[in-house]
VOFIZA-145555 format. One record per residue (C-alpha): residue in one letter; x, y, z. Coordinates in steps of 0.2 Angstrom, whole numbers, padded with zeros to 4 digits, always signed. Each point is the difference from the previous one (the first is absolute). Layout:
% VOFIZA-145555
aXYZ...
END
This chain:
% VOFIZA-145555
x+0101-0206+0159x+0018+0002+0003x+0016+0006-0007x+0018-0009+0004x+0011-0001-0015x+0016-0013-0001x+0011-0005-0014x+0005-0016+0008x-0015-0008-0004x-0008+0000-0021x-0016-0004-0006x-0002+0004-0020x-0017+0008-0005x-0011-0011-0014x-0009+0013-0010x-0011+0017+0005x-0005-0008+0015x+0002+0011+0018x+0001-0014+0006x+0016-0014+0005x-0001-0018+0006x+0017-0004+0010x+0006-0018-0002x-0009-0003+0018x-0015+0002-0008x-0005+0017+0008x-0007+0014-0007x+0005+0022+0000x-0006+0013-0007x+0014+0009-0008x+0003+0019+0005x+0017+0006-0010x+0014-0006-0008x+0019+0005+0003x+0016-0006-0005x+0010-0010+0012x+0014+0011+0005x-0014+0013+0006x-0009-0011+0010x+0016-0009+0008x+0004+0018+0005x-0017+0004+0006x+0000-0016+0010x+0018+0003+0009x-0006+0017+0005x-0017-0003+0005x-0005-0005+0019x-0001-0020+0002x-0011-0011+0007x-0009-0017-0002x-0010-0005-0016x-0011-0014+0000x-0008+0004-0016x+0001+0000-0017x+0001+0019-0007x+0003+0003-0019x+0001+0018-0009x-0008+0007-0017x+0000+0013-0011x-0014+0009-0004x+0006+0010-0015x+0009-0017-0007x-0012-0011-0008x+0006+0001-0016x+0018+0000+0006x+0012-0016-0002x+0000-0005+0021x+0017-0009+0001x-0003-0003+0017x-0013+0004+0014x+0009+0001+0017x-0008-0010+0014x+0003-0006+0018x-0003-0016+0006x-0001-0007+0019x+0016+0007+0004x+0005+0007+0019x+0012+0014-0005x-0011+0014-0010x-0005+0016+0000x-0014+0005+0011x-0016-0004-0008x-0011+0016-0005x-0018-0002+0002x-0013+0010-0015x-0020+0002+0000x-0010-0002-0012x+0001+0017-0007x+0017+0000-0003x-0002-0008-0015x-0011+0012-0007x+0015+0014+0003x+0010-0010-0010x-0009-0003-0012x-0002+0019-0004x+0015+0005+0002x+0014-0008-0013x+0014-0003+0011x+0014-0011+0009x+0002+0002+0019x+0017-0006+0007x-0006-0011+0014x+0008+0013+0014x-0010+0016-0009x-0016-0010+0005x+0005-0006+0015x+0005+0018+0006x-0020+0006-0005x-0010-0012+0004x-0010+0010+0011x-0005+0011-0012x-0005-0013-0012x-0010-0012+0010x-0001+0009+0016x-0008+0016+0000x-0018+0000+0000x+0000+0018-0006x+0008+0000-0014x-0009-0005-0014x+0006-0011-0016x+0003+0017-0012x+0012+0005+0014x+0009-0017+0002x+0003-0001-0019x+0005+0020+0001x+0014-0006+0014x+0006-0013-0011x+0004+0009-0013x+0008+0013+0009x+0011-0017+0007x+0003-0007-0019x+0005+0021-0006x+0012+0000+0015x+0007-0017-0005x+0003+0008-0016x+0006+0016+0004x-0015+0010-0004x-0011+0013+0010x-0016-0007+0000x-0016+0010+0002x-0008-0005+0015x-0019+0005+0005x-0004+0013+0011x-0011-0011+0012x+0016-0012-0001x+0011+0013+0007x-0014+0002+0016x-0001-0016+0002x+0017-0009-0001x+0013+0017+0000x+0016-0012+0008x-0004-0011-0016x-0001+0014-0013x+0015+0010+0007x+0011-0017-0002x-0004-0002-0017x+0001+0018-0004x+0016+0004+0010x-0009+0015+0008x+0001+0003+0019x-0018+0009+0000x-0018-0003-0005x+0001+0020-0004x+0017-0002-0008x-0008-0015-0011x-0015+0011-0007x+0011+0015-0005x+0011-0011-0009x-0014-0010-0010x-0009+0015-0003x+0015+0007-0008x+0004-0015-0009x-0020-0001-0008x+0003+0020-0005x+0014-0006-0010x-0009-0017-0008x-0006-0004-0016x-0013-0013+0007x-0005+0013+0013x-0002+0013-0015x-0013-0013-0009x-0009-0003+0015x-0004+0020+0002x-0003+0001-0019x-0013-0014+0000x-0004-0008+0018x-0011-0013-0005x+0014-0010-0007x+0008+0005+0015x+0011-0015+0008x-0004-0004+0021x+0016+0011+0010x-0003+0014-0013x-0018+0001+0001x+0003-0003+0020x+0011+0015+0000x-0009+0009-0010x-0017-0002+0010x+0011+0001+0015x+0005+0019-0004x-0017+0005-0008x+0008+0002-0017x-0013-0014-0007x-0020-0001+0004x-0013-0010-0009x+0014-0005-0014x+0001+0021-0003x+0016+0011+0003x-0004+0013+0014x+0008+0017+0000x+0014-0008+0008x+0002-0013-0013x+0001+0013-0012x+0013+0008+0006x+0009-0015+0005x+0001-0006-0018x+0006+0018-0006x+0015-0001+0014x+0004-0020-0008x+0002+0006-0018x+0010+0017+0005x+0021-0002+0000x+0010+0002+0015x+0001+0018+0002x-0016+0004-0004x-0005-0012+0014x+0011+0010+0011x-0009+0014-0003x-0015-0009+0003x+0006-0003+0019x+0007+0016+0001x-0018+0006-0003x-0009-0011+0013x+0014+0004+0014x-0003+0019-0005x-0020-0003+0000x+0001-0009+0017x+0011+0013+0008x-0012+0014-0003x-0015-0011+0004x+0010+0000+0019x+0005+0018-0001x-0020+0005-0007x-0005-0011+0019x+0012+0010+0011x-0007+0016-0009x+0015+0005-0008x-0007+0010-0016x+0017+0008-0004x+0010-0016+0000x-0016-0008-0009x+0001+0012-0014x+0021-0002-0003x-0003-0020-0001x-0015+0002-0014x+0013+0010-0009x+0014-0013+0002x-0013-0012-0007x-0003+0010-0013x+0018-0002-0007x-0001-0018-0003x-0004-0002-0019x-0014-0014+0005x-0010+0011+0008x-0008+0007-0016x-0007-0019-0001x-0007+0000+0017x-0013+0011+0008x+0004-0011+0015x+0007-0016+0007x-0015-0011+0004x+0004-0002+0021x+0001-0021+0000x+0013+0002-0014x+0009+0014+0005x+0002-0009+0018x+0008-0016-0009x+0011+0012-0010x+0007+0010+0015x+0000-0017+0011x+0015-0008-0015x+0008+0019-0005x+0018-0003-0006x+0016+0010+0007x-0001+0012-0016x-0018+0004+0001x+0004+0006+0021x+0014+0009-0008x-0012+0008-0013x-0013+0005+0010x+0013+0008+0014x+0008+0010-0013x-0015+0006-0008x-0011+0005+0015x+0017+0009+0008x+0001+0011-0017x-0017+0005+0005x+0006+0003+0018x-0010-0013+0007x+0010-0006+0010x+0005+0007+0015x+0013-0011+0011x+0005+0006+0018x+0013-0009+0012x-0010-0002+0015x-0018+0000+0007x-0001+0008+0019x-0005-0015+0007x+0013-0014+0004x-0002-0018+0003x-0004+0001+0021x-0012+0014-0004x-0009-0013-0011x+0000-0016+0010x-0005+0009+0013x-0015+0008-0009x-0004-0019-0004x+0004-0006+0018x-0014+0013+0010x-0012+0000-0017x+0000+0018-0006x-0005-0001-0018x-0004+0016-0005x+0017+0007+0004x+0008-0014-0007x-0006+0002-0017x+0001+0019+0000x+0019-0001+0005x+0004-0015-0013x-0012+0005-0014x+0000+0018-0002x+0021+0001+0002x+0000-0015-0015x-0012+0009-0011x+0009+0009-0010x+0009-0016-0006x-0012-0006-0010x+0011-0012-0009x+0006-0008+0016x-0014-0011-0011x+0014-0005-0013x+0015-0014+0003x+0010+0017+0002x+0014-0001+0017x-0009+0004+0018x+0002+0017+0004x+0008-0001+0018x-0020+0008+0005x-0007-0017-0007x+0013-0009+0006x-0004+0004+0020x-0019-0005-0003x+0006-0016-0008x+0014-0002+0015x-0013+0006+0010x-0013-0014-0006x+0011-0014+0000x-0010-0017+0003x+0006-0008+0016x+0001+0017+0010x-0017+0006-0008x-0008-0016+0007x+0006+0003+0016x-0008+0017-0001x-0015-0004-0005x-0005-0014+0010x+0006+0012+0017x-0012+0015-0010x-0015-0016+0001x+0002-0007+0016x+0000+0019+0008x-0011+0012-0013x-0010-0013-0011x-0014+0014-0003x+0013+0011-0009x+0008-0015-0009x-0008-0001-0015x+0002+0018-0005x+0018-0002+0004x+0001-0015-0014x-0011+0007-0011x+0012+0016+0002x+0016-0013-0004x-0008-0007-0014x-0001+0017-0008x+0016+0004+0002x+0005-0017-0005x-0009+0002-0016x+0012+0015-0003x+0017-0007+0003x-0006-0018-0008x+0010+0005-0017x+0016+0003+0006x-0001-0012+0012x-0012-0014-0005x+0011-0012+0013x-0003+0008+0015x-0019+0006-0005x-0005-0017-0003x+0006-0004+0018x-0007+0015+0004x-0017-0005-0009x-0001-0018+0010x+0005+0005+0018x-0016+0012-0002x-0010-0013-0007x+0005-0010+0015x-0003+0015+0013x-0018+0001-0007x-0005-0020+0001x+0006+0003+0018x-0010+0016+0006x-0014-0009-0009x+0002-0016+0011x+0000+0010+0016x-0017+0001-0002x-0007-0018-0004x-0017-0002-0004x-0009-0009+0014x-0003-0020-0002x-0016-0006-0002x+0006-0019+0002x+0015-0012+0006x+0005+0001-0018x+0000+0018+0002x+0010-0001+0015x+0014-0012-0008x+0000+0010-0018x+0004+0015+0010x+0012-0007+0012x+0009-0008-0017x+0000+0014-0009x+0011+0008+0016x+0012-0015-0002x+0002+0003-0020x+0004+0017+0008x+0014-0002+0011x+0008-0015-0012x+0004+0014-0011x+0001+0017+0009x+0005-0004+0017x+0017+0006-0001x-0006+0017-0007x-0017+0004+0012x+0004-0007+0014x-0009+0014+0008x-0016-0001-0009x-0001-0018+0001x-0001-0001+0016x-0016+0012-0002x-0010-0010-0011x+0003-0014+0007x-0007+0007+0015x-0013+0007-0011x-0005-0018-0007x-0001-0007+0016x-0011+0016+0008x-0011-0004-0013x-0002-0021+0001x-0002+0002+0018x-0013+0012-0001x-0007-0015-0013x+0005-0013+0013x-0008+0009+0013x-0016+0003-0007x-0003-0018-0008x+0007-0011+0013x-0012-0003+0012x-0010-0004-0016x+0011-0012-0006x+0000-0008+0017x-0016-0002+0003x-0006-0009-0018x-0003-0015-0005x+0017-0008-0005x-0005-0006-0018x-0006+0017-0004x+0012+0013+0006x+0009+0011-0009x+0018-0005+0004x+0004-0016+0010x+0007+0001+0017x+0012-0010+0009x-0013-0010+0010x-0004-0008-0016x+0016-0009-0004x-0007-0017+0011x-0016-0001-0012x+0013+0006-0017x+0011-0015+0005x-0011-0012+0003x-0007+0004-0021x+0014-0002-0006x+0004-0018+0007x-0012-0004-0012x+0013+0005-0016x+0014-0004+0010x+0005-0014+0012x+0014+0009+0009x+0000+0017+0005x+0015+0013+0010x-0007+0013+0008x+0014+0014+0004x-0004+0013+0011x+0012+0012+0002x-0001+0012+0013x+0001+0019-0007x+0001-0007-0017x-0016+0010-0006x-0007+0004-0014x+0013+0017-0004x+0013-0012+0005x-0004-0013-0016x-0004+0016-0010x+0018+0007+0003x+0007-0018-0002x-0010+0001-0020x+0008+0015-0004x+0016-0003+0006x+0007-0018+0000x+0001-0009-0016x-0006-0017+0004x-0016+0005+0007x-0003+0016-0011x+0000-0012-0015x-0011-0014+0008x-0013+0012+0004x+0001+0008-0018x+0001-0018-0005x-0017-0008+0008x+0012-0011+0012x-0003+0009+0017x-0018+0003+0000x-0005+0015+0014x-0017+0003+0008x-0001+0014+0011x-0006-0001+0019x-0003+0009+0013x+0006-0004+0020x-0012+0003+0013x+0001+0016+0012x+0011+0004+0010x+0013-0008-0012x+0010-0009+0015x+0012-0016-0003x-0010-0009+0014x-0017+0003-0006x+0005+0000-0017x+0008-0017+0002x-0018-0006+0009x-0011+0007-0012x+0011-0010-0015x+0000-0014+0006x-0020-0002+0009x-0008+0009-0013x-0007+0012+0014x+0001+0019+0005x+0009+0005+0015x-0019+0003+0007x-0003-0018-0001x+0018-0012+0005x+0003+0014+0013x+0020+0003-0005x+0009+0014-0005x+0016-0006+0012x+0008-0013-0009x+0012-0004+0015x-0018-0010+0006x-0006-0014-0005x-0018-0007-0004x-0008-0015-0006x-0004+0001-0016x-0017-0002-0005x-0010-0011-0014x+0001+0008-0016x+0019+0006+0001x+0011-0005-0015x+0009-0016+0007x-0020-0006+0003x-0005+0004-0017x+0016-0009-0007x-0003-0013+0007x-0018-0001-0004x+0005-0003-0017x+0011-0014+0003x+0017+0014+0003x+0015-0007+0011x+0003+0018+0008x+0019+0005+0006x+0008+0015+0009x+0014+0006-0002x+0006+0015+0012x+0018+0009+0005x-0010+0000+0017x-0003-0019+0008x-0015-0004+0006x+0003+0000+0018x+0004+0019-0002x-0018+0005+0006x-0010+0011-0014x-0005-0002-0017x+0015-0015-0004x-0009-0008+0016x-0017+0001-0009x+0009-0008-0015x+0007-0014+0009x-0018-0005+0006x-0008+0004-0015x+0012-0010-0012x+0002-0018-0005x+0018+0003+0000x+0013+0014+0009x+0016+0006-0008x+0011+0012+0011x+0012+0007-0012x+0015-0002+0010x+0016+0006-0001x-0001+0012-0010x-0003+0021+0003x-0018+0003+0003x-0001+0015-0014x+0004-0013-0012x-0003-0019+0005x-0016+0000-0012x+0007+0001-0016x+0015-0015+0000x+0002-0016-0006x-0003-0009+0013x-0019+0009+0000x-0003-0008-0020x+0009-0017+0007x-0014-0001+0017x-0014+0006-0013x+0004-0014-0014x+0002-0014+0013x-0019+0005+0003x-0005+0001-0016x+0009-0016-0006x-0011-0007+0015x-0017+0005+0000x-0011+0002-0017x-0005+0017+0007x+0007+0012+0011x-0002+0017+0006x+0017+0008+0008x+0000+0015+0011x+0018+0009-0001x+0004+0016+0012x+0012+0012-0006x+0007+0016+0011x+0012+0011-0010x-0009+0015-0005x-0007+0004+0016x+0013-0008+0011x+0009+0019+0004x-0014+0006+0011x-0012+0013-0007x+0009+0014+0006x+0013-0002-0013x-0010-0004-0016x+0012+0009-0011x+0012-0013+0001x-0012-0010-0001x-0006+0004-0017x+0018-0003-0004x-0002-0020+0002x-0013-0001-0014x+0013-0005-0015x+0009-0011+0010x-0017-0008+0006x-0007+0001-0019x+0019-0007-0006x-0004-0016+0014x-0018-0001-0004x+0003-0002-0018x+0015-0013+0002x-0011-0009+0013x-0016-0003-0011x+0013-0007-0013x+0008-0011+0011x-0016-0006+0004x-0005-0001-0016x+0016-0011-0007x-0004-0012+0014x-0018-0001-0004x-0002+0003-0015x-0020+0006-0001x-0006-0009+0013x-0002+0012+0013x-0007+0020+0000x+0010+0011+0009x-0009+0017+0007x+0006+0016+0008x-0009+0008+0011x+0004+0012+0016x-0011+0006+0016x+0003+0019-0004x+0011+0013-0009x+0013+0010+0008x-0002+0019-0004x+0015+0009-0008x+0006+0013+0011x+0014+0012-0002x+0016-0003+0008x-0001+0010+0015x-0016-0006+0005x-0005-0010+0012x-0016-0008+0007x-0008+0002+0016x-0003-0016+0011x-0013-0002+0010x+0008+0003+0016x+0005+0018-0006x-0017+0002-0007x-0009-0002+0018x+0013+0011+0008x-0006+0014-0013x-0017-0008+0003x+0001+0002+0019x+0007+0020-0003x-0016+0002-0012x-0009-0004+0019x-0006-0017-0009x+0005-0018+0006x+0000-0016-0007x+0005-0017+0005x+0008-0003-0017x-0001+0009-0018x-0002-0016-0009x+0010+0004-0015x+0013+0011-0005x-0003+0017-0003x+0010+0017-0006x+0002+0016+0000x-0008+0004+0016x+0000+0019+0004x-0003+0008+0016x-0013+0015+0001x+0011+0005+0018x+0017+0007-0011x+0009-0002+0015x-0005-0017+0012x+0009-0015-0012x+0014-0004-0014x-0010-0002-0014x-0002+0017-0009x-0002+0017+0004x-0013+0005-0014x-0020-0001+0007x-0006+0002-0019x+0008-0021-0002x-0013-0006+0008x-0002-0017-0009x-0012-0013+0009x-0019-0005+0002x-0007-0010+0012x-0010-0013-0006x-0014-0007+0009x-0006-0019+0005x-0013+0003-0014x+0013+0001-0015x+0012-0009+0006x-0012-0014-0001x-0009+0006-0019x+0020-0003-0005x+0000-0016+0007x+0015+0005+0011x-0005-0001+0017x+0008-0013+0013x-0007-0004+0016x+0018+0003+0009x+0005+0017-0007x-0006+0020+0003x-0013-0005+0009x-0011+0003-0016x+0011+0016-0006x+0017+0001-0010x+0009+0014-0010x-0002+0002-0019x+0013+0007-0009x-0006+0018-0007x+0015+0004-0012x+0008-0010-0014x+0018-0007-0006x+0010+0014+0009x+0003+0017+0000x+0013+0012+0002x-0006+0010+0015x-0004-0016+0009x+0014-0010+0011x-0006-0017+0002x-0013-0009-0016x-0011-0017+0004x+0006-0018-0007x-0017-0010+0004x-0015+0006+0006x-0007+0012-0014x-0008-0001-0017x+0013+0004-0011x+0003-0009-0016x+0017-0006+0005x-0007-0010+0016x-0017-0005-0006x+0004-0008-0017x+0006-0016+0000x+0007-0013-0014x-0010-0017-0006x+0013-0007-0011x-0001-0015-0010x+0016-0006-0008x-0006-0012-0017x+0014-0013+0004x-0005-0009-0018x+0008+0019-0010x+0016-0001+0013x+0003-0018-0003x+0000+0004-0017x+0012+0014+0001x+0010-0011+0008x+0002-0014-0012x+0003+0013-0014
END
């Protein structure tokens, strides 16, 4: 069903029909009616695009009126962009008796067709909140409206705050007729009134509670008496704060202040729900009551200054001392207990609020984290008191207050993530991290960098301990699948698909497509969107270009092709994935920034394949993902019923390990390239071919003044340990020296970071070659980096970052579409 409106072009309605038959002979349903001059308006402002279809409108709440005209558009070229509705839509309509301008539903769509969350009650809720607008009325929205679509309501209601939106519609239903009704007899109750109603425990089970009550006595009182009322409830909730610090004498004065409002020989007491709503939308006059009445009392004690200034206090913050910090802040502020009113800062509140103020505060905190997290959270639950106290005469800085320390907590509490038990667990928790650093990096950049080490600490203690599991289990029944899979997963799916890209990017690994979900728009909305498909893998140990490069494209472990150099070349045996393609009846192509006189892994490719592409002419990092790549691949494909390509990318890893920061720093432009690629591909081919993304390993993210430790520095420390190899195999990190003073790479004997592992379990992780540490190598002992370490691994170990690698199937069939639209 769809909505274009145009007064070019008439069609006049016969009887009560919703239906029209234009002189083509086609048929519409009719949506609304409008007169000409709106919808030639409408239609010059609105965005323009191509129509091929006939769209007519109705009225719903018009079937007895006289239609002049009903406004269609025919096949025309030049019209507005065509909006597209579900099925439910109609059902919103129908309940709701309005007339949308086409640009009011165009600006909403999401919320009416889109979110799955939001169910039909709220739909027709944001509706009328759209008509009220259009009207210049305040619509009441519901409160789960106000969760779920806050940007939305705060249009329509001109507020700039879900809390500013609730104190005004709780004001405006203590002032209602309808809202007076619904308290008096709630089973006639109408939806946003009962919803309120409920929503502040004033209704339950169609009965008034004590709130209720008392929310229908403060309706029917007149304005000054209502004034008193909040007087009362400010009074009543300064002396409950005053009772909790203990402050009998000051208790005592406010009861008698309370006592001078004429309404409190109606009230024992304010009900707490109630009396919380009432201080929460106080008037001006009523803070001005309250304060003159508990000063006559001598209840309030004002002072210029507290002894602590704003240094003093971030510092407290900074080194995590929370019992002084409350004892110098609280105890000097106590004697002002109607700091809790909208009263002027005292210069004393003033410096705690200067003191507190967000972006510093952060800074503070996350340096108090990253140095003394064990004293932390007494620290924040000591600012959250003292936030509480200051809230009401400075409810803006409390709130940011209030959500910097929700902030510091979720961190603390993700320094100490909860051991994985799978992959998934693994991923989720390495996800998470992202979600993290999307929206807190710029304000803990120290903790960050502890958690993340945290998460990796404990995936590869996971990794460690299920590994050689993993490795030596049945393919078909392990737990997660493992890159010597991908020539038995390609050949499956040449039986869906008759031509298939395999990418493998080297570095690319599974964090890297993680980070490119979160943070590039393309791929982000294809993974949320079903188009790019991701199953995680894992890439053999040590996780080296060479031998992952072998063990990708054979199927086998290092132990069994022999390679973890990918300089050599070997003859590739039955079973790799060129065989298999063609097997199923596959014309196989290479394509490499390398050619295949070049010795190594683009020399096994050039045997292997039916077909070898050097990607001449253009840089090396970045020859992959061109043009001239989709033009080789779909002179293949418009060849050969099935096909199997092979495409080497080097951009990631192309810096050398040791500077793995920078590294990192290609993934959006290799995700920007990716994503542009697979569409060129794609508007070629249409959906003829499957493009995957893979890599050989991960890159670990190190910090910017580390660097890795290559082999040949790794013997040398070897050789001062008094041990010797020929060669290390794989990059390793970190390496300490028990003797402080015989080499270069640290001083400290504590950092003593490395195992020896035997010919044994080299060969249970299906890692040992014939031609490499003589049946021995290093493992990494440590994790992601650290701070007290000079040098961190790249390949080699078992963290996360390097042994996680992408399977990506791009669904070429949804990208086609989004092209055409």
């Amino acid at each position: 069903m769809y909505i274009v409106e145009d007064p070019d072009h008439w069609y006049r309605r016969e009887g009560p029909s919703p239906e029209v038959v234009s002189p083509e002979g086609d048929s519409a349903e009719l949506i609304d009616v409008m007169d000409a001059s709106s919808i030639r308006e409408i239609r010059n402002s609105a965005d323009r695009g191509a129509v091929t279809q006939l769209y007519i409108t109705r009225d719903f709440d018009s079937f007895a009126a006289n239609w002049e005209a009903i406004a269609a558009r025919s096949q025309v070229k030049d019209a507005p962009q065509v909006i597209q509705y579900f099925d439910d839509l109609t059902e919103v309509l129908s309940k709701v008796r309005f007339s949308l301008r086409f640009s009011d539903v165009m600006q909403y769509q999401d919320l009416i067709n889109a979110d799955d969350e939001c169910d039909l009650s709220l739909r027709v809720n944001a509706l009328e909140l759209l008509i009220a607008k259009r009207k210049g009325q305040s619509g009441i929205p519901l409160p789960a409206l106000i969760d779920k679509q806050p940007v939305l309501v705060a249009e329509c209601r001109n507020a700039d705050s879900p809390e500013q939106i609730r104190k005004t519609i709780l004001r405006e239903l203590l002032t209602s007729d309808d809202f007076i009704f619904a308290l008096e007899e709630p089973a006639k109750v109408t939806l946003e009134h009962e919803a309120w109603a409920i929503h502040m425990g004033w209704i339950r089970e169609n009965e008034k509670t004590l709130s209720g009550e008392q929310a229908l006595s403060y309706a029917k009182a007149t304005r000054g008496a209502k004034t008193e009322w909040e007087s009362y409830a400010l009074l009543s909730h300064a002396q409950e704060a005053a009772a909790s610090r203990s402050n009998m004498l000051i208790d005592t004065k406010l009861e008698k202040a309370k006592n001078e409002l004429s309404i409190s020989t109606e009230l024992t007491d304010l009900d707490s729900d109630f009396r919380s709503v009432l201080v929460n939308i106080a008037s001006p006059e009523s803070y001005e009551m309250a304060q003159q009445l508990a000063d006559e009392k001598g209840a309030l004690r004002s002072i210029d200054s507290i002894d602590i200034g704003i240094d003093e206090i971030r510092r407290h913050v900074r080194e995590s001392r929370p019992k002084e910090l409350k004892e110098n802040i609280i105890n000097n502020l106590d004697q002002i207990p109607l700091a809790l009113f909208s009263s002027s800062p005292t210069s004393g509140i003033q410096t705690v609020v200067d003191a507190l103020e967000s972006d510093i505060l952060l800074s503070d905190l996350d340096t108090a984290i990253a140095n003394e997290e064990s004293q932390v959270n007494k620290l924040i639950t000591r600012l959250e008191e003292i936030e509480d106290f200051i809230e009401p005469v400075a409810s803006e800085e409390a709130a940011k207050t209030r959500s910097n320390l929700t902030d510091a907590r979720e961190m603390i509490s993700a320094l100490s993530p909860t051991s994985p038990e799978s992959p998934t667990d693994c991923i989720e928790l390495y996800d998470d991290q992202l979600d993290r650093e999307a929206s807190l990096s710029t304000q803990f950049g120290e903790t960050e960098r502890k958690i993340a080490d945290a998460v990796l600490r404990v995936c590869e203690d996971y990794i460690r301990d299920t590994y050689r599991q993993w490795a030596n289990t049945d393919p078909t029944s392990r737990e997660v699948a493992m890159i010597t899979d991908i020539p038995t997963k390609v050949e499956k799916l040449l039986d869906n698909h008759d031509h298939i890209l395999v990418i493998v990017s080297d570095g690319f690994g599974l964090r890297q497509w993680l980070e490119a979900t979160h943070n590039n728009e393309k791929i982000s909305d294809w993974a949320k969107n079903g188009v790019a498909s991701n199953t995680p893998m894992t890439t053999i140990f040590p996780s080296e270009t060479g031998a992952g490069h072998y063990s990708l494209f054979t199927g086998q472990f290092p132990i069994e092709h022999g390679r973890d150099d990918i300089q050599k070349a070997i003859n590739p045996p039955e079973g790799n994935l060129f065989d298999r393609a063609r097997r199923a009846g596959a014309y196989t192509q290479a394509l490499s920034y390398l050619h295949d006189g070049a010795g190594g892994f683009s020399e096994v490719l050039g045997s292997a394949a039916d077909n070898f592409v050097h990607l001449e002419g253009l840089r090396a990092e970045d020859a992959a993902f061109q043009k001239e790549t989709v033009k080789h691949i779909a002179d293949v494909v418009n060849q050969y019923e099935k096909s199997v390509h092979f495409l080497q990318h080097n951009q990631i890893d192309q810096l050398h390990e040791g500077t793995d920061h920078i590294a990192d720093s290609l993934i959006p432009g290799v995700a920007d390239d990716l994503a542009t690629f697979v569409k060129q591909l794609t508007k070629r081919l249409g959906d003829n071919i499957l493009p995957i993304l893979t890599a050989d390993h991960g890159m670990v993210r190190t910090a910017n003044s580390r660097k890795s430790l290559t082999s040949g520095e790794g013997l040398n420390a070897l050789k001062n340990r008094g041990e010797y190899y020929q060669d290390l195999g794989q990059r390793v990190a970190g390496l300490k020296d028990n003797n402080q003073q015989s080499n270069s790479f640290g001083k400290n004997p504590e950092n003593q970071w490395f195992e020896i592992l035997p010919k044994q379990t080299m060969q249970e992780l299906r890692a040992l070659t014939k031609d490499k540490c003589d049946g021995r190598t290093l493992r990494f002992k440590r994790r992601y980096y650290s701070e007290k370490e000079d040098m961190t691994a790249t390949h080699g170990a078992f963290t996360f970052d390097e042994m996680f690698i992408p399977f990506v199937e791009f669904d070429t069939s949804l990208i086609d579409n989004e092209l055409r639209a």
